[in-house]
N, CA, C and O of each residue as an XYZ file, in Angstrom:
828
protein
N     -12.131      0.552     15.455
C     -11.201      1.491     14.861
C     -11.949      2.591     14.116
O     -13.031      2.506     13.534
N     -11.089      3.713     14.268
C     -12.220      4.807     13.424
C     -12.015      4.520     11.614
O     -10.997      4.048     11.107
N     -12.888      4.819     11.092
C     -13.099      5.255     10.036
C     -12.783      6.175      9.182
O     -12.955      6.087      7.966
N     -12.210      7.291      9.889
C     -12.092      8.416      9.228
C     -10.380      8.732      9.701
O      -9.811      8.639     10.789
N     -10.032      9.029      8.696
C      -8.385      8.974      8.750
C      -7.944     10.506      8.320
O      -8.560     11.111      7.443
N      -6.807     11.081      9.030
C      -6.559     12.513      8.575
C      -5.149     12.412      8.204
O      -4.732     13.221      7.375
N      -4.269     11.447      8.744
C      -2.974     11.460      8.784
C      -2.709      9.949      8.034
O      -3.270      8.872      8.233
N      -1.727     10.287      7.183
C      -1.373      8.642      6.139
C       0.279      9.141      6.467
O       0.912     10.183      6.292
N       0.549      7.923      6.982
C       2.268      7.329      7.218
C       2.654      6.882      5.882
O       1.828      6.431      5.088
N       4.228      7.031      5.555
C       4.061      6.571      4.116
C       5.627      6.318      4.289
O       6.306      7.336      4.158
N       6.214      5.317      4.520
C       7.641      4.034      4.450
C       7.944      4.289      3.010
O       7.196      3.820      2.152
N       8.892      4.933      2.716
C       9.067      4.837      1.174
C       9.066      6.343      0.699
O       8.424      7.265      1.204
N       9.945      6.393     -0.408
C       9.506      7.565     -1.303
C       9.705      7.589     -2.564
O       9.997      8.637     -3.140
N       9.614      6.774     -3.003
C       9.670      5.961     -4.343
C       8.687      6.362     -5.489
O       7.962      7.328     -5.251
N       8.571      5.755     -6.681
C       6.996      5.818     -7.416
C       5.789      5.828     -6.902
O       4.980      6.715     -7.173
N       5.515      4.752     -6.030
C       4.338      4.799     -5.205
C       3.764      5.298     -4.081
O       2.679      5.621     -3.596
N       5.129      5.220     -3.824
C       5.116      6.324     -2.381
C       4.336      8.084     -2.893
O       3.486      8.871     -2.477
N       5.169      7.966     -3.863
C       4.422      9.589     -4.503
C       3.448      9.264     -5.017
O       2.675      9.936     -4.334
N       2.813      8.739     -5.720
C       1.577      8.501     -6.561
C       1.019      8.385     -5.755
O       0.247      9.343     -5.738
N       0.726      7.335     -4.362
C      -0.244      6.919     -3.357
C      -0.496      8.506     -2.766
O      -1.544      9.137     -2.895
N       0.827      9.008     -2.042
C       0.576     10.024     -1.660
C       0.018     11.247     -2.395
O      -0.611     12.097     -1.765
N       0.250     11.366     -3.827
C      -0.381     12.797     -4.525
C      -1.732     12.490     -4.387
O      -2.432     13.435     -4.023
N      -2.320     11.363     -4.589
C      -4.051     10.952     -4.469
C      -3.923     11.120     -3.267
O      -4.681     12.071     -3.458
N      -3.676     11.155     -1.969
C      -4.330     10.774     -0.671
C      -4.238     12.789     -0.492
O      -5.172     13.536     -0.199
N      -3.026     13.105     -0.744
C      -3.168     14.758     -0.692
C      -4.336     15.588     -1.380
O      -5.087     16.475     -0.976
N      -4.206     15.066     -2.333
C      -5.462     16.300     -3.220
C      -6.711     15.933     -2.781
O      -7.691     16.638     -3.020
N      -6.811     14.451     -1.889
C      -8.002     14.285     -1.269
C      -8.316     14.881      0.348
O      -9.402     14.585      0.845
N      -7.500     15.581      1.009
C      -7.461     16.211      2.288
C      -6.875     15.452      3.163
O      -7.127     15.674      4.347
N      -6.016     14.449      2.836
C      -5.289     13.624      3.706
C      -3.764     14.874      4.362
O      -3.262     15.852      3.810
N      -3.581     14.466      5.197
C      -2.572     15.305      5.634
C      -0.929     13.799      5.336
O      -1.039     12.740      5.953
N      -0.233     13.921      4.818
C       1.059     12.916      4.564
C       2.289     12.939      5.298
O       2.909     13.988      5.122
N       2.916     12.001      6.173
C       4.042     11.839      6.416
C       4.927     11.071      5.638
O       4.365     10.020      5.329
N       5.811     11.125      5.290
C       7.049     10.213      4.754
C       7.775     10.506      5.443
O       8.043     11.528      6.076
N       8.365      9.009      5.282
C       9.324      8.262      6.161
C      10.591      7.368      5.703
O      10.477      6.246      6.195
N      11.446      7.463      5.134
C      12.589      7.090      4.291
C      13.748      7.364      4.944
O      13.906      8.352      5.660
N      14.939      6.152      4.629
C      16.086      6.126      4.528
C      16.724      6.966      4.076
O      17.768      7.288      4.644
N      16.222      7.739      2.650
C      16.834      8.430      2.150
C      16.528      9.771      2.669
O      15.741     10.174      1.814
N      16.666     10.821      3.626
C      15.935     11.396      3.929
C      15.503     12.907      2.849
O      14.500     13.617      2.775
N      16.683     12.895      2.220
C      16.754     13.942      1.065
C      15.564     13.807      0.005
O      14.821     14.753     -0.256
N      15.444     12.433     -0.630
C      14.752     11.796     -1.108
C      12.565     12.702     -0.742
O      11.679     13.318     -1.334
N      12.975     11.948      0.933
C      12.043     12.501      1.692
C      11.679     13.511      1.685
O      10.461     13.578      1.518
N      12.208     14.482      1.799
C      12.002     16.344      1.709
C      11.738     16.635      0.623
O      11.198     17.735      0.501
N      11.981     15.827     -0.634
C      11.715     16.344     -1.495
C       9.867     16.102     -2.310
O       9.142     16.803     -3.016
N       9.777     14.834     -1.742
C       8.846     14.415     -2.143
C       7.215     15.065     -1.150
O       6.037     14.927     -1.479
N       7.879     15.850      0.255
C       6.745     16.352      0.929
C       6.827     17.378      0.262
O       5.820     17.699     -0.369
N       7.877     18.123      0.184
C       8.030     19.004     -0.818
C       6.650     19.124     -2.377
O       5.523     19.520     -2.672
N       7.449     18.677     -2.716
C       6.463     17.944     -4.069
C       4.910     18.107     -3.786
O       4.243     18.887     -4.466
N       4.322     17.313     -2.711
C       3.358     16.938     -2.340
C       2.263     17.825     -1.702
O       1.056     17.770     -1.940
N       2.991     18.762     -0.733
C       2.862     20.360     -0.342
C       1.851     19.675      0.922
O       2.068     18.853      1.812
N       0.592     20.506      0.479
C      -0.795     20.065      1.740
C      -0.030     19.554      2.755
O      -0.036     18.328      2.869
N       0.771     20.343      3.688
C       1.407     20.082      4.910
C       1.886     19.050      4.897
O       2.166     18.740      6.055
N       2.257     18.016      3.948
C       3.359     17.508      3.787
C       4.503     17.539      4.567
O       5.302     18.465      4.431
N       4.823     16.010      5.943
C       6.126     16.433      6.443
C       6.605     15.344      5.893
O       6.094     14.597      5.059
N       8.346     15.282      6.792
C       9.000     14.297      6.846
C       9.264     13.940      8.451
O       9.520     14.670      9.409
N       9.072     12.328      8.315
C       9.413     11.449      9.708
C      10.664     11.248      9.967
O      11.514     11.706      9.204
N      11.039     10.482     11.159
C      12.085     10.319     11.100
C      11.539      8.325     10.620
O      10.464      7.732     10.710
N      12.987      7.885     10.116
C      12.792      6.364      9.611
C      13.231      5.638     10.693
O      14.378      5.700     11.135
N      11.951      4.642     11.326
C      12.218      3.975     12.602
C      11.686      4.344     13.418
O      11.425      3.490     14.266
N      11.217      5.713     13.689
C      10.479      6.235     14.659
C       8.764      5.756     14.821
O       8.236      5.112     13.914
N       8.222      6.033     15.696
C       6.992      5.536     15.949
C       6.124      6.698     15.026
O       6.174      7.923     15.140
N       5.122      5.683     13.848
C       4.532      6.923     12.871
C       3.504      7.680     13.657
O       3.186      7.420     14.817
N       2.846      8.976     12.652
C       1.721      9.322     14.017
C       0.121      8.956     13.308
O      -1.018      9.240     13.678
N       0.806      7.982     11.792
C      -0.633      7.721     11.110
C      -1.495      6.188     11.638
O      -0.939      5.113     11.862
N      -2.633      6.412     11.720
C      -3.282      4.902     11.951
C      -2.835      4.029     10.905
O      -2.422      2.879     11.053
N      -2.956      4.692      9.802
C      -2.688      4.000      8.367
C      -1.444      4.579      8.362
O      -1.084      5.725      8.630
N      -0.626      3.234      7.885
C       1.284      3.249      7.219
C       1.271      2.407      6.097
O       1.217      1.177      6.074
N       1.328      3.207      5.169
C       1.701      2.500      3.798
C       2.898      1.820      3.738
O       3.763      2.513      4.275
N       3.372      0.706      3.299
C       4.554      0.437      3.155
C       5.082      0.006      1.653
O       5.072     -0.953      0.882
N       5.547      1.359      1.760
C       5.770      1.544      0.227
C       7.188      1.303      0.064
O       7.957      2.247     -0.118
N       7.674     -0.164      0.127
C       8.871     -0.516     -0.007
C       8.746     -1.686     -0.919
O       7.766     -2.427     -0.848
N       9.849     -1.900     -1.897
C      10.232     -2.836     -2.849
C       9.908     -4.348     -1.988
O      10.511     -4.444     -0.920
N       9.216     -5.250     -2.285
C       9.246     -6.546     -1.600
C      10.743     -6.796     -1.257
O      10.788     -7.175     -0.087
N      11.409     -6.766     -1.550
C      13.127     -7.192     -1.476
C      13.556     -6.330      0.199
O      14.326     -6.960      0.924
N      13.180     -5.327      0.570
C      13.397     -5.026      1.742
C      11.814     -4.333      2.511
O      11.494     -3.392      3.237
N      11.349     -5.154      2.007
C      10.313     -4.620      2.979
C       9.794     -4.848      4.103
O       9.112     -4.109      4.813
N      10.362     -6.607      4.354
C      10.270     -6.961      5.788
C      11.051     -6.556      6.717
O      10.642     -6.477      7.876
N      12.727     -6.122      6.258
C      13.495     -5.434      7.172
C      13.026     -4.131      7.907
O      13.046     -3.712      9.064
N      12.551     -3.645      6.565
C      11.803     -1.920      6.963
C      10.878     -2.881      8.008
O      11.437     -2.972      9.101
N      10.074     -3.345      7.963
C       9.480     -4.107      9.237
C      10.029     -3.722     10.662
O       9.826     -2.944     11.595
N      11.015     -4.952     10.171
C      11.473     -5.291     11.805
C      12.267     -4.065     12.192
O      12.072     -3.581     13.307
N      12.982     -3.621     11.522
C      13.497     -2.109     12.079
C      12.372     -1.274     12.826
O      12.436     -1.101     14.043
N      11.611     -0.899     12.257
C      10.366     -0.289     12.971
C       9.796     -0.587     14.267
O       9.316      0.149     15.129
N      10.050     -2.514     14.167
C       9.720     -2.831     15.561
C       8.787     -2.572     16.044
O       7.847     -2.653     15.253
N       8.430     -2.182     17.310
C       7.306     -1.727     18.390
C       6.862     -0.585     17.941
O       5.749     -0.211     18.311
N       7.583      0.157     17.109
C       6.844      1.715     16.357
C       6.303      1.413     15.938
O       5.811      2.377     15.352
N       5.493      0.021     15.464
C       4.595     -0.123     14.552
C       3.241     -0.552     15.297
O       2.149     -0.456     14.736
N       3.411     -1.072     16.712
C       2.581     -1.749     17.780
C       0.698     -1.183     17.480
O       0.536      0.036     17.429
N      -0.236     -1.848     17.352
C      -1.425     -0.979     16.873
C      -1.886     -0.125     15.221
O      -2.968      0.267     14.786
N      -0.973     -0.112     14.854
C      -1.033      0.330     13.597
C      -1.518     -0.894     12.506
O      -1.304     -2.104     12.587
N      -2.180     -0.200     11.557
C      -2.354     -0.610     10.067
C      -1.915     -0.416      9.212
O      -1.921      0.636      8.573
N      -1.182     -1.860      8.876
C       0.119     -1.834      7.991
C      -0.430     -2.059      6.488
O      -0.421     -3.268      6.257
N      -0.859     -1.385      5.491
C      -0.519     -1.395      4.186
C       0.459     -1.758      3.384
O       1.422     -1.027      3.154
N       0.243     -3.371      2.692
C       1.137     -4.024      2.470
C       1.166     -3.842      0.803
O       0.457     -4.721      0.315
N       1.731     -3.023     -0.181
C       1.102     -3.078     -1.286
C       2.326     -3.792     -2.231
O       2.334     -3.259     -3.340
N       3.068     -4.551     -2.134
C       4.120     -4.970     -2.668
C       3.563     -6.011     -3.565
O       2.361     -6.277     -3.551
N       4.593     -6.736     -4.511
C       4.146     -7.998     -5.468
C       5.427     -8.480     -5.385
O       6.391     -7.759     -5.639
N       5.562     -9.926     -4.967
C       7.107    -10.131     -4.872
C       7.382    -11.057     -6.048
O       7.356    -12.287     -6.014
N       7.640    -10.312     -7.051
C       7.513    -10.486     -8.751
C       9.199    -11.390     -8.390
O       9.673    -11.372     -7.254
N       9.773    -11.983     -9.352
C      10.816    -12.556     -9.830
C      11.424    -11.242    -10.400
O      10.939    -10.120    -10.253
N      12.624    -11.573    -11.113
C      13.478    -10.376    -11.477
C      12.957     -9.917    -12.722
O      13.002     -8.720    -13.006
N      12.399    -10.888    -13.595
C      11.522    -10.143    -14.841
C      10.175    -10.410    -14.721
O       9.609    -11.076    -15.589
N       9.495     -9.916    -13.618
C       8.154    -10.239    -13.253
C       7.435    -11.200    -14.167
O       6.460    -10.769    -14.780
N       7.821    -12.500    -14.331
C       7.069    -13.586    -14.854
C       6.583    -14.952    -14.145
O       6.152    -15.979    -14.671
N       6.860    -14.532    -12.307
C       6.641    -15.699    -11.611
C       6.833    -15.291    -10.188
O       7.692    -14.410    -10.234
N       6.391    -15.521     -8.655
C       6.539    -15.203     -7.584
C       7.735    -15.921     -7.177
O       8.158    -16.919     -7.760
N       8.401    -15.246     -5.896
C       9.735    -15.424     -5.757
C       9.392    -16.227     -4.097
O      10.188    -16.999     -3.563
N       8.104    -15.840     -3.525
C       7.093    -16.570     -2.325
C       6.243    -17.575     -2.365
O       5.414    -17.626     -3.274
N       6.299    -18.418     -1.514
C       5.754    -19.591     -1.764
C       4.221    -19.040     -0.937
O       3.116    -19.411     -1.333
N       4.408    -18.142      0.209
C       3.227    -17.579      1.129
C       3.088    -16.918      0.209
O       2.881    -17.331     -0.932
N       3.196    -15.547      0.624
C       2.719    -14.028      0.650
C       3.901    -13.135      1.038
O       4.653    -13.542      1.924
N       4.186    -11.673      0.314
C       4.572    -11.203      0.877
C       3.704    -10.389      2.382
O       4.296     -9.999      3.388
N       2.519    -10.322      2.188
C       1.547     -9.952      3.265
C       1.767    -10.557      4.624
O       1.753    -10.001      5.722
N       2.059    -12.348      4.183
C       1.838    -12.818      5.097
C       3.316    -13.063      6.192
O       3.216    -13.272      7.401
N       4.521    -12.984      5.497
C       5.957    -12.522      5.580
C       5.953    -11.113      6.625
O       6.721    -11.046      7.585
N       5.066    -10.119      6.314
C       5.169     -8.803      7.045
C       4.391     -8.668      8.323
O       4.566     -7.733      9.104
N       3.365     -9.815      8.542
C       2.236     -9.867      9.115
C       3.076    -10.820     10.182
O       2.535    -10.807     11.288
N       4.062    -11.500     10.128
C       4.820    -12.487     10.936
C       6.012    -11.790     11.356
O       6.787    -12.375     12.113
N       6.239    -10.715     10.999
C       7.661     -9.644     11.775
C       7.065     -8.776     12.435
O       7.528     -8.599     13.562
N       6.024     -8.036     12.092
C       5.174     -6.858     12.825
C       4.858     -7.163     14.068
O       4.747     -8.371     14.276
N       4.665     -6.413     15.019
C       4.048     -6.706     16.433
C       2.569     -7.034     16.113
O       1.833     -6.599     15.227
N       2.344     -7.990     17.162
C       1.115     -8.623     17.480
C       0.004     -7.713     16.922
O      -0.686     -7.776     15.905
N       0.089     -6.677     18.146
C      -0.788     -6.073     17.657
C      -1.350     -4.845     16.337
O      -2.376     -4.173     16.237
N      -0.205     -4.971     15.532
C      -0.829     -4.258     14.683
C      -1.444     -4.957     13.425
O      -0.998     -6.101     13.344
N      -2.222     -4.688     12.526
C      -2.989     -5.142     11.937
C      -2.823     -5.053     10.586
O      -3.122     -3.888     10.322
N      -2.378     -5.873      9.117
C      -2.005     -5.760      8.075
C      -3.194     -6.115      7.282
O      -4.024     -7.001      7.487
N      -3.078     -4.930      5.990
C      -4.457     -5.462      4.769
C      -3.288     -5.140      3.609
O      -2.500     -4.204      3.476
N      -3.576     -6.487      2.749
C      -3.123     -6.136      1.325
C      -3.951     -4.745      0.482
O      -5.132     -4.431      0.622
N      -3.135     -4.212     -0.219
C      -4.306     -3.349     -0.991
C      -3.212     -2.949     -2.045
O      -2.089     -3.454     -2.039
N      -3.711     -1.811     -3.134
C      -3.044     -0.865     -3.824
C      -1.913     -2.278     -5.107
O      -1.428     -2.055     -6.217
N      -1.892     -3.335     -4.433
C      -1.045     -3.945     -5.585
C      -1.690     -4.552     -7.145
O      -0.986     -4.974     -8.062
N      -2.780     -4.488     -7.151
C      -3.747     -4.541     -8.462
C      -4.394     -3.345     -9.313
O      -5.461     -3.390     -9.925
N      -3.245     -1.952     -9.183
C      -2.974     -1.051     -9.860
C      -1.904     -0.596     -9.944
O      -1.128     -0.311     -9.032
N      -1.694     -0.422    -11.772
C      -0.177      0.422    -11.715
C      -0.238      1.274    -11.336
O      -1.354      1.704    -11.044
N       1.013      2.110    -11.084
C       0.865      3.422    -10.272
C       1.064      4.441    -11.038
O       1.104      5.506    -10.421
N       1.222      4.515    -12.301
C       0.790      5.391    -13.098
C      -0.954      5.352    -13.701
O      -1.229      6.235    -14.514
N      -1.937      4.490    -13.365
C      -3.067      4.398    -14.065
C      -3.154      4.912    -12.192
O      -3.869      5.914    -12.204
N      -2.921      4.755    -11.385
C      -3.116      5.463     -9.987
C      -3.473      6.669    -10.262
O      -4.526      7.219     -9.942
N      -2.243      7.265    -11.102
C      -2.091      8.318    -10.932
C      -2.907      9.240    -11.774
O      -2.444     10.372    -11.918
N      -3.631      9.060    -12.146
C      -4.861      9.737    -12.930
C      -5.695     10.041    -12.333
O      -6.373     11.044    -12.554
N      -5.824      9.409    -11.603
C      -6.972     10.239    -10.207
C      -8.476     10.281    -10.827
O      -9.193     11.265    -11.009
N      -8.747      8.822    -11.111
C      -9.741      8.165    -12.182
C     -10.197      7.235    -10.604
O      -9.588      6.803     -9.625
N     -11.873      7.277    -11.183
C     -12.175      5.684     -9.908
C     -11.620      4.464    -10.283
O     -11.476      4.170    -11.470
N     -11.355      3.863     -9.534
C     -11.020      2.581     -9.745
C     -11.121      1.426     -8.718
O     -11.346      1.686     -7.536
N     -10.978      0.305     -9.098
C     -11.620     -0.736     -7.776
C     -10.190     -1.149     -7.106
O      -9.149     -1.125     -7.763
N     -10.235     -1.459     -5.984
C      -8.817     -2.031     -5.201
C      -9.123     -2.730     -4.776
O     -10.203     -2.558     -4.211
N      -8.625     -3.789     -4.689
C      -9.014     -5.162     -3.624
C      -7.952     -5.378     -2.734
O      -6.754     -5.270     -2.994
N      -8.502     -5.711     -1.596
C      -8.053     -5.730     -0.231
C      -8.416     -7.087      0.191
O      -9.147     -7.949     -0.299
N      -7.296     -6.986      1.815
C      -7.360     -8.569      2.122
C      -6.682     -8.332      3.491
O      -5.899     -7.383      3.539
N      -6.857     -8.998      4.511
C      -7.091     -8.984      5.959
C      -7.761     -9.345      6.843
O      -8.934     -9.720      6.829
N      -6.766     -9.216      7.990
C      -7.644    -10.308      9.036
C      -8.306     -9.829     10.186
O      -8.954    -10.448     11.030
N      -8.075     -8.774     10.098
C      -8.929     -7.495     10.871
C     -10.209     -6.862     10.303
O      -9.991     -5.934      9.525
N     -11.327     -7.125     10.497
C     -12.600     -6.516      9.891
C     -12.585     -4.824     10.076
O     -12.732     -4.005      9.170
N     -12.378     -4.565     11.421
C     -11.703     -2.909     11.582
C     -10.878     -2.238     10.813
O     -11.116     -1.225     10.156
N      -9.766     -2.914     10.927
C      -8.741     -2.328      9.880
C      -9.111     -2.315      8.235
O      -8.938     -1.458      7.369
N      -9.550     -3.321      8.215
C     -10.133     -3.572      6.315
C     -11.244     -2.030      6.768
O     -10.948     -1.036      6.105
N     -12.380     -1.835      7.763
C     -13.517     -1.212      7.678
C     -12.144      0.105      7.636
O     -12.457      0.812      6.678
N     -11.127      0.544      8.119
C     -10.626      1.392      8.255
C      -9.873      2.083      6.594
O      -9.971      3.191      6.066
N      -9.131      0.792      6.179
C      -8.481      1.312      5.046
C      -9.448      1.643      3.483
O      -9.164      2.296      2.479
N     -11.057      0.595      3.997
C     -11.849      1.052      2.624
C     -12.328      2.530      2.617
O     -12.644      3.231      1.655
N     -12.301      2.811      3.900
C     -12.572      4.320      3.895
C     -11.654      5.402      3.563
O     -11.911      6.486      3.040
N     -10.463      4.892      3.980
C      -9.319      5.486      3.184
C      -9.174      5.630      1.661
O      -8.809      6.705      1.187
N      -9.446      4.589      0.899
C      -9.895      4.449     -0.228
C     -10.545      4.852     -0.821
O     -10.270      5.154     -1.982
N     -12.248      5.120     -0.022
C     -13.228      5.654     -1.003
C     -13.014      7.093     -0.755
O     -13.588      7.821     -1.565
N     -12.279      7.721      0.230
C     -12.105      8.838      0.015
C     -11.279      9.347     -1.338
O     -11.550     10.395     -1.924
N     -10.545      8.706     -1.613
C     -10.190      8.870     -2.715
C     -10.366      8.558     -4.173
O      -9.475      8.529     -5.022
N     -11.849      8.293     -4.363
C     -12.170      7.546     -4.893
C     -12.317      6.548     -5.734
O     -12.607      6.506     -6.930
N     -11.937      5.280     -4.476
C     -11.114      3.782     -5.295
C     -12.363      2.981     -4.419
O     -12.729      3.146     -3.255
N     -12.848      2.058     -5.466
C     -13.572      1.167     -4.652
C     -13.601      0.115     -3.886
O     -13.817     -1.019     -4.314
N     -13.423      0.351     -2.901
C     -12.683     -1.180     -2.345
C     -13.425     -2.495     -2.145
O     -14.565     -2.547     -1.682
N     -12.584     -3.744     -2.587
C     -13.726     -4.885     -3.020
C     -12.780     -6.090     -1.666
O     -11.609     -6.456     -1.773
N     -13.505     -6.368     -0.800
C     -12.683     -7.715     -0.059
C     -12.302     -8.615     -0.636
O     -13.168     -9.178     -1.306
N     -11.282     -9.044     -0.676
C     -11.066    -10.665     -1.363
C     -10.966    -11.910     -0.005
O     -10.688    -13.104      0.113
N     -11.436    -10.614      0.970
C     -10.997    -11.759      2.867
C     -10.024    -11.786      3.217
O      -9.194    -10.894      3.041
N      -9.812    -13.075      3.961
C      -8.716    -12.478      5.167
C      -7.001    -12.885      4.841
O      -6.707    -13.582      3.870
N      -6.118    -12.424      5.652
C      -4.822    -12.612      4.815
C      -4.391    -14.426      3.961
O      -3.304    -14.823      3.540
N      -5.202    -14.851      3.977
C      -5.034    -16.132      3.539
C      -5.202    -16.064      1.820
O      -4.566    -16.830      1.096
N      -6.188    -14.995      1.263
C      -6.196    -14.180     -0.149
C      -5.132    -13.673     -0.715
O      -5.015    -13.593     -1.938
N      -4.028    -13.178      0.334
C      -3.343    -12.398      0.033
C      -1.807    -13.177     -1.090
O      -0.962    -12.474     -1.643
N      -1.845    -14.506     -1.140
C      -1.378    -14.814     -2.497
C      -2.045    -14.763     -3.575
O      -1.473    -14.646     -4.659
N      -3.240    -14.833     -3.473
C      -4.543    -15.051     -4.656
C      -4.546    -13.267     -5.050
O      -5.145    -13.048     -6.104
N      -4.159    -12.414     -4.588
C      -4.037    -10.753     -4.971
C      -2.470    -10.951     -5.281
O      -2.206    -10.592     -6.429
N      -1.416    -11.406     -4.591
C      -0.269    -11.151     -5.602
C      -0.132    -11.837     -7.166
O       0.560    -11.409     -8.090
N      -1.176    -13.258     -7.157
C      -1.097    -13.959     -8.495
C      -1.819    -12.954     -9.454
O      -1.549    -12.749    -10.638
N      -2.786    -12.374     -8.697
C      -3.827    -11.336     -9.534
C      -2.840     -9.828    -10.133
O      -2.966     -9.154    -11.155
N      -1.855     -9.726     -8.950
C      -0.963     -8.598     -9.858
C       0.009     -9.263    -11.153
O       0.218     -8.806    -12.277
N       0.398    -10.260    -10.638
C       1.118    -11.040    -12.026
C       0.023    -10.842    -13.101
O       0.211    -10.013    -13.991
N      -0.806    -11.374    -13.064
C      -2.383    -11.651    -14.165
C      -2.227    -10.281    -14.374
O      -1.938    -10.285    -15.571
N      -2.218     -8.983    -13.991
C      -2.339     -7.659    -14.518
C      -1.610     -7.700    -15.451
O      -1.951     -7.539    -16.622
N       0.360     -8.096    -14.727
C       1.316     -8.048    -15.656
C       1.411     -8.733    -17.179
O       1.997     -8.391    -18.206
N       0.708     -9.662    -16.894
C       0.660    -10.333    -18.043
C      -0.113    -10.411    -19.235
O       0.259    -11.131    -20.162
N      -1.607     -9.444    -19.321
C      -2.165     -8.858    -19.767
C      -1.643     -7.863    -20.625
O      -1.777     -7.660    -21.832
N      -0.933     -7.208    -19.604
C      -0.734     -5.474    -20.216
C       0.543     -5.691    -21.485
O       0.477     -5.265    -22.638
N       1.695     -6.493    -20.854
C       2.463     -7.884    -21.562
C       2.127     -7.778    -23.189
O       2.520     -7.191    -24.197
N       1.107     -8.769    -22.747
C       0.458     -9.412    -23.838
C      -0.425     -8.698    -24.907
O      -1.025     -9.492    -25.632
N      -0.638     -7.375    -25.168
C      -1.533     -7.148    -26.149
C      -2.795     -5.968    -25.560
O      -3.326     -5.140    -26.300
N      -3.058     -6.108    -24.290
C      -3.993     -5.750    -23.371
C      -3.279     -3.686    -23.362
O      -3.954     -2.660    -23.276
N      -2.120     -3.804    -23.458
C      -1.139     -2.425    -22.931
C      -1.201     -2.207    -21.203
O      -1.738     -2.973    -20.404
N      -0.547     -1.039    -20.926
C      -0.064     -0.807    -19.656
C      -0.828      0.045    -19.166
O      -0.358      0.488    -18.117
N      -2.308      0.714    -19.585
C      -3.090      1.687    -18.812
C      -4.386      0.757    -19.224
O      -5.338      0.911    -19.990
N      -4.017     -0.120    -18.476
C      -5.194     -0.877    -17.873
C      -5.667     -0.958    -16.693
O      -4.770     -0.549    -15.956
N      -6.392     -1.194    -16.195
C      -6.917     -2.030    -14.803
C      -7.811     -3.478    -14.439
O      -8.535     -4.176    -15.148
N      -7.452     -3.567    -13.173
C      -8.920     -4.626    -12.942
C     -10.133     -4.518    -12.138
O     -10.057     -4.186    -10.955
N     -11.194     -4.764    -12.676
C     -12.261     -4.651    -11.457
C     -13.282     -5.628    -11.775
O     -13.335     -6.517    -12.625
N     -14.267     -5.142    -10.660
C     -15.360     -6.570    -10.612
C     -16.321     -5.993    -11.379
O     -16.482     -4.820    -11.044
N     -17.178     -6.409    -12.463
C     -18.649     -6.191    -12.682
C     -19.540     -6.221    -11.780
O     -19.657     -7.287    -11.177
N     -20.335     -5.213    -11.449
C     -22.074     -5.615    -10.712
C     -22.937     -5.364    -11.433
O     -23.133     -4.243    -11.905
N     -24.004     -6.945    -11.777
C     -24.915     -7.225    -12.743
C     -26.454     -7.585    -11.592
O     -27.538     -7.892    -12.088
């Protein structure tokens, strides 16, 4: 898979949907969004400018990389709706499927691993982006992301996506991690919670 990405698909137009996308824009990414809402949509390419379009929702994206920047609560539907539009693609799973007052998972798997079992065969899912808020995102500060997948290509694909923007991407391995990164977004929550505040992050030391 290549490495070098020009076009980012983006399911959603939400908080993150914009935050992911204002970093991937000011970095020379070119952005599609893709939403239900389509008003929603226009507004946020709008917003976003740097040729900024809107998709249609359901249609086959034209990015290697598709963020899926949907609430865990419908994000596997956005899935299966997509269907075969998704066939080959790298699905960016950045959800946390928090309880209703984020104090406990509502999945006994993964939501990763939930999206990775509706998607066609062949396309290829990495956790990422859920071990930052999306306002400390949005500072456009380095920061580390940890990722998780079962595709060595696709992981080699989305860290490059990443360091273009400059986020460091750290493997945690293959989707079998990918509860051990949603417990790790709880552990954020509960920090920031607790005394720690809400413009925090996490990353690894190298000693």
């Amino acid at each position: 898979m290549s490495t070098t990405v020009t076009t980012i698909s983006i399911i959603g137009s939400g908080n993150m949907a914009t935050t992911i996308g204002t970093r991937a824009a000011k970095h020379g990414h070119t952005i599609e969004i893709m939403s239900r809402n389509t008003a929603k949509a226009k507004a946020l390419a709008e917003q976003l400018g740097n040729g900024a379009a809107v998709g249609t929702f359901g249609a086959k994206p034209p990015g290697e990389i598709v963020i899926l920047a949907v609430p865990y609560a419908g994000v596997v539907d956005a899935v299966t709706t997509y269907g075969d539009a998704l066939a080959g693609k790298i699905l960016v799973d950045i959800t946390n499927p928090f309880n209703d007052d984020a104090s406990g998972l509502v999945t006994t798997t993964s939501a990763t691993q939930e999206i990775a079992a509706a998607a066609p065969e062949s396309a290829h899912v990495v956790k990422a982006f859920n071990t930052i808020f999306g306002h400390v995102l949005a500072t456009g500060t380095p920061l580390d992301a940890f990722i998780a997948g079962d595709s060595a290509g696709a992981k080699s694909t989305v860290t490059a996506f990443l360091e273009s923007m400059e986020l460091r991407a750290l493997d945690a391995g293959r989707l079998q991690a990918a509860p051990t990164l949603e417990s790790t977004g709880l552990l954020l929550m509960g920090l920031a919670r607790n005394g720690a505040g809400f413009d925090i992050s996490l990353g690894a030391a190298v000693r």
